[in-house]
C-alpha positions in Angstrom: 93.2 84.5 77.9 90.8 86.8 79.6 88.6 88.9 77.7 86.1 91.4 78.6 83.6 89.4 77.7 84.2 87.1 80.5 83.7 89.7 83.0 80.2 91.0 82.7 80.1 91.9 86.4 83.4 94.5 86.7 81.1 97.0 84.2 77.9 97.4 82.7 79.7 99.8 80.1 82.2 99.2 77.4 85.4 101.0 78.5 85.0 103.5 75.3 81.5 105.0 75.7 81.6 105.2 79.4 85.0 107.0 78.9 82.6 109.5 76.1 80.2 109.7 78.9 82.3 110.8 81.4 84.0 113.0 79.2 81.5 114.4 78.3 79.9 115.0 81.6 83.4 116.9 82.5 83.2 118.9 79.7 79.8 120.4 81.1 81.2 121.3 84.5 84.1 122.9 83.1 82.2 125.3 80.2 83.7 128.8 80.6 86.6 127.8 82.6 90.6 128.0 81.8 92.3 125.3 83.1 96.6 125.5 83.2 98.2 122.3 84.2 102.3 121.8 84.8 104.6 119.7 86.5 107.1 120.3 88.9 110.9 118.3 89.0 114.1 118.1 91.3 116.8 119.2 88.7 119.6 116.3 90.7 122.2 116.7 88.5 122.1 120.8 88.0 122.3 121.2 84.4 119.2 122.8 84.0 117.1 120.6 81.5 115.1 117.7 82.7 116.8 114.3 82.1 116.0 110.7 83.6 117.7 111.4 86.6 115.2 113.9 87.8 111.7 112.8 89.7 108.6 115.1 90.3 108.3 116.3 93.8 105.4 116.7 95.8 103.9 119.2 97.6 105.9 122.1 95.4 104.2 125.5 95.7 103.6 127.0 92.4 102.3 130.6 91.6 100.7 130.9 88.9 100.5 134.9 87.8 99.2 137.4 85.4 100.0 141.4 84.4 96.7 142.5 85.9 98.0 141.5 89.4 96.2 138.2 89.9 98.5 135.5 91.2 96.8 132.0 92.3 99.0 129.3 94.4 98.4 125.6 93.6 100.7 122.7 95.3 101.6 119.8 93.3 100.5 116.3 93.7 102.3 112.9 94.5 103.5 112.7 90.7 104.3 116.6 90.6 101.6 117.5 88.8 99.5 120.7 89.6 96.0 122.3 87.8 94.9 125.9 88.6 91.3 126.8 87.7 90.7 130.2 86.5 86.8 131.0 86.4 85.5 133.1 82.7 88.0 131.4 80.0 90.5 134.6 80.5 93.4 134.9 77.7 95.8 133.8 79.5 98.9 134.5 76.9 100.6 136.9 79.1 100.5 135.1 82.3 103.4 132.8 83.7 104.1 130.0 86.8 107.0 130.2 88.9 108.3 127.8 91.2 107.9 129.4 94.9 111.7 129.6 96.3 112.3 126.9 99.3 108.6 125.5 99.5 110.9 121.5 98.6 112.8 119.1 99.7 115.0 119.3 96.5 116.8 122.6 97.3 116.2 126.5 97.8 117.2 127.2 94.2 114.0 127.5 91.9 114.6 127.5 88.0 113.2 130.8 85.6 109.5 131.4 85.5 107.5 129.7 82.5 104.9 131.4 80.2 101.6 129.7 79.5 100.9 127.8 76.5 97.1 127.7 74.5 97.1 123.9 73.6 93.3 124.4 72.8 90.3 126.1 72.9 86.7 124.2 72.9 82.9 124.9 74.3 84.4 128.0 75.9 86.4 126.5 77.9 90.6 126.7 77.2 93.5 124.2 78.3 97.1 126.1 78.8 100.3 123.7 80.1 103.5 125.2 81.0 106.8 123.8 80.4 108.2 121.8 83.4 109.4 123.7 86.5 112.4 122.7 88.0 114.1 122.9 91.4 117.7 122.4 92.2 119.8 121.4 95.1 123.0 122.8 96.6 125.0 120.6 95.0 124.6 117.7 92.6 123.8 114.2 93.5 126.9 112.1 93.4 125.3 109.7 90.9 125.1 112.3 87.9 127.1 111.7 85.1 130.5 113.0 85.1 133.0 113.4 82.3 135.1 110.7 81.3 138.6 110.4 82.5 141.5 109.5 80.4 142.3 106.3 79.4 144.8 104.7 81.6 147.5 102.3 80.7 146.1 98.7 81.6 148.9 97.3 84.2 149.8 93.4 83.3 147.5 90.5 84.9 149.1 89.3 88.1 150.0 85.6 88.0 147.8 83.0 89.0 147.9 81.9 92.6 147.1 78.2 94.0 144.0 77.6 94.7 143.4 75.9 98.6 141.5 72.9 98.3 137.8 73.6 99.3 136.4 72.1 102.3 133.7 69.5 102.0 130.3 70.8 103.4 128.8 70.0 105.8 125.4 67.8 105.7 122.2 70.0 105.8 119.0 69.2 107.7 115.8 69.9 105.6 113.3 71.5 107.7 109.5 71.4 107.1 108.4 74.4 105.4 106.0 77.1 107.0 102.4 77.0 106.5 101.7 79.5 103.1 100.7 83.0 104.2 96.6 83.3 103.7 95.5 84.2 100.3 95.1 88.8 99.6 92.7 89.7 96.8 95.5 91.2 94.5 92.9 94.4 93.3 92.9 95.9 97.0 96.9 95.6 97.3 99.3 98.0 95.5 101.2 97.4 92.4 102.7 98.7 89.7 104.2 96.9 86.6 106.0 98.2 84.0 105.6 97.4 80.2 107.3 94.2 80.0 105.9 92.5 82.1 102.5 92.3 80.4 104.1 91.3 78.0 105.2 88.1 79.8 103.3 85.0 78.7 102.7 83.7 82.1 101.2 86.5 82.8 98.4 86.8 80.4 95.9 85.7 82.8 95.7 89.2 84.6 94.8 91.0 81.8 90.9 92.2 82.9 88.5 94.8 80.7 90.5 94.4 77.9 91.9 91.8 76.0 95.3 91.9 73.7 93.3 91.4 70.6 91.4 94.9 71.6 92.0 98.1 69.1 93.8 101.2 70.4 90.9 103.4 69.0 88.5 101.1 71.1 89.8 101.8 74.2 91.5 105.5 73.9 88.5 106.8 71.3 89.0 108.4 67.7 91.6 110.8 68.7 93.9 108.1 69.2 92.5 105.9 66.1 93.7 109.0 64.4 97.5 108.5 65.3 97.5 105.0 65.8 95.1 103.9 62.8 92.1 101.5 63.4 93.5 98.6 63.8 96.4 98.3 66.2 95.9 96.2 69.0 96.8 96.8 72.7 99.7 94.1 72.6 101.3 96.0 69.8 100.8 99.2 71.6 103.4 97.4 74.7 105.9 96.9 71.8 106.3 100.7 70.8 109.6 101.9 70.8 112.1 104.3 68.9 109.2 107.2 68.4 108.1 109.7 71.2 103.8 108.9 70.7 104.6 105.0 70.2 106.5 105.4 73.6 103.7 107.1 74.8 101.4 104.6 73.9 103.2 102.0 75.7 103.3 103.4 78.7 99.9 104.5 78.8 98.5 101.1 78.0 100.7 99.8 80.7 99.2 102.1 83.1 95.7 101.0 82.0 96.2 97.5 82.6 97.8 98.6 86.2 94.6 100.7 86.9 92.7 97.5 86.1 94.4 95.1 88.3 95.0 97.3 91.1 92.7 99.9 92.5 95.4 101.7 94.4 97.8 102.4 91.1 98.3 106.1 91.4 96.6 106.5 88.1 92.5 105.7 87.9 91.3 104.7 85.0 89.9 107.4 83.3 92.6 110.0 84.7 95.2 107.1 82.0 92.5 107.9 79.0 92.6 111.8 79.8 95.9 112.3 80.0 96.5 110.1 76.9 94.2 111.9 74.9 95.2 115.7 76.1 98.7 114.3 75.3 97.6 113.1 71.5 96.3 117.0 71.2 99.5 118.9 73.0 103.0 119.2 71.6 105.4 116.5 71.3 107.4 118.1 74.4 103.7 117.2 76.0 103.5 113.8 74.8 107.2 113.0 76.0 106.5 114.5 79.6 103.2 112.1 79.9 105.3 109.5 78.6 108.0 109.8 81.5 104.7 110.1 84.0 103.4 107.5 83.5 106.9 105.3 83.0 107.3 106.2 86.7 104.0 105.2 87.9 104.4 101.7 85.9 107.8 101.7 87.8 106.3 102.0 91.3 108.3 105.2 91.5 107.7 108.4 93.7 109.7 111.0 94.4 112.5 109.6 93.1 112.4 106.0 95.1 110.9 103.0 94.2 107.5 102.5 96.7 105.2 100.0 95.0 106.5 96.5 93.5 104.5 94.4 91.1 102.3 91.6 92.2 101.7 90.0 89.3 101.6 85.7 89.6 102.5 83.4 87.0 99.0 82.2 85.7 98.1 78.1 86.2 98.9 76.2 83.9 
């Protein structure tokens, strides 16, 4: 089992202080700025809240305006996430985002306009989200859920017919296999794995950074230790289930370990520990919506088809 330890030559920092650095260092080139962040989904089925069958949609124009006349466009990202700047730390209680009409794929209808939420305020500078926009097609997807018909009266089995006798087959001629493809170093390719599958024995060996036996509050800092607790481990974080932050933690330590092993995962590594943490802080509507994100990126999943498989090998025995 791979530790990180064993891999003095991936980083010269523990993955907890330089995430404090780095933090730290964003902090400082943010001071006096508002930041309002959102997300942006194709409402398939029509019924106006967001469900599993909806995906985030890229390159969504959203207009983020205020009573004093400002408006500021931003377009959404590959997982439907935006983030407008506003320069000062203005209160921005009063302002709202709004979907602009026919700038997607999904459809020309856009859902109501959503007002800003404070989640916090720190060093001047202020973090609003907004709830998630949606957009909606002409019509529903035929795979939405519909209601369920009546029961019908199960007709009788037919009787059993007489088999033909089945023909003997027909000798088969092995052929010499084809030379194996040359070796890819799996970091540079893409993958995504979902939770499960680091949890897969045969699998262990993949794990890089961080080991099973590492503590949540090690890796994601104190504001996790403070929901979590000091001492669960990454492995038990991939067994959470049944509670909207436990979910969250296993999907976000499944996205870490994907950020390790591939360097084209659509999350980096330090973009999985700040969205965790903002998460932790926001509402539990917040934690749920980073959940499904990252779910989708572990999934190989972008706007709404599957794009990246998982690459993982069984280790050597």
């Amino acid at each position: 089992m791979a530790s990180s330890a064993e891999h003095p030559n991936r980083f010269s920092l523990p993955p907890v202080l330089l995430f404090l650095l780095l933090r730290a260092s964003f902090f400082a080139t943010v001071n006096g700025d508002a930041l309002v962040t959102g997300t942006v989904f194709c409402d398939q089925c029509k019924d106006g809240s967001l469900s599993f069958f909806d995906y985030p949609i890229y390159g969504a124009k959203v207009v983020v305006g205020c009573g004093a006349g400002e408006v500021v466009e931003e377009t959404t990202n590959l997982l439907g996430y935006y983030a407008v700047r506003f320069p000062g730390s203005p209160d921005l209680s009063r302002c709202y985002a709004q979907l602009e009409r026919g700038s997607t794929e999904c459809g020309g209808a856009a859902g109501p306009a959503q007002r800003l939420s404070l989640v916090f305020r720190m060093f001047g500078w202020a973090t609003y989200t907004v709830e998630p926009l949606l957009a909606q097609p002409n019509q529903p997807v035929g795979f939405c859920p519909k209601p369920w018909p009546s029961p019908a009266v199960p007709l009788p089995p037919p009787p059993p017919l007489p088999l033909p006798p089945l023909p003997q087959p027909a000798p088969v001629t092995r052929l010499p296999l084809p030379p194996p493809p040359p070796l890819a170093i799996p970091f540079l390719e893409a993958s995504a794995c979902s939770f499960d599958k680091w949890l897969t024995p045969e699998f262990k060996c993949h794990w890089r950074v961080v080991a099973p036996e590492t503590t949540v509050a090690v890796v994601f800092g104190p504001v996790a230790a403070g929901k979590y607790g000091a001492e669960m481990t990454l492995w038990e974080g991939l067994h959470g289930r049944g509670d909207v932050y436990r979910t969250l933690l296993r999907e976000a330590t499944a996205a870490l370990l994907n950020s390790y092993h591939s360097f084209r995962f659509f999350y980096s590594t330090l973009s999985v520990l700040t969205d965790t943490n903002l998460a932790l802080l926001g509402s539990q509507r917040q934690a749920l919506m980073a959940a499904l994100r990252f779910r989708r990126a572990n999934s190989g999943i972008s706007g709404g088809r599957s794009i990246v498989g998982c690459n993982l090998t069984p280790c050597p025995s």
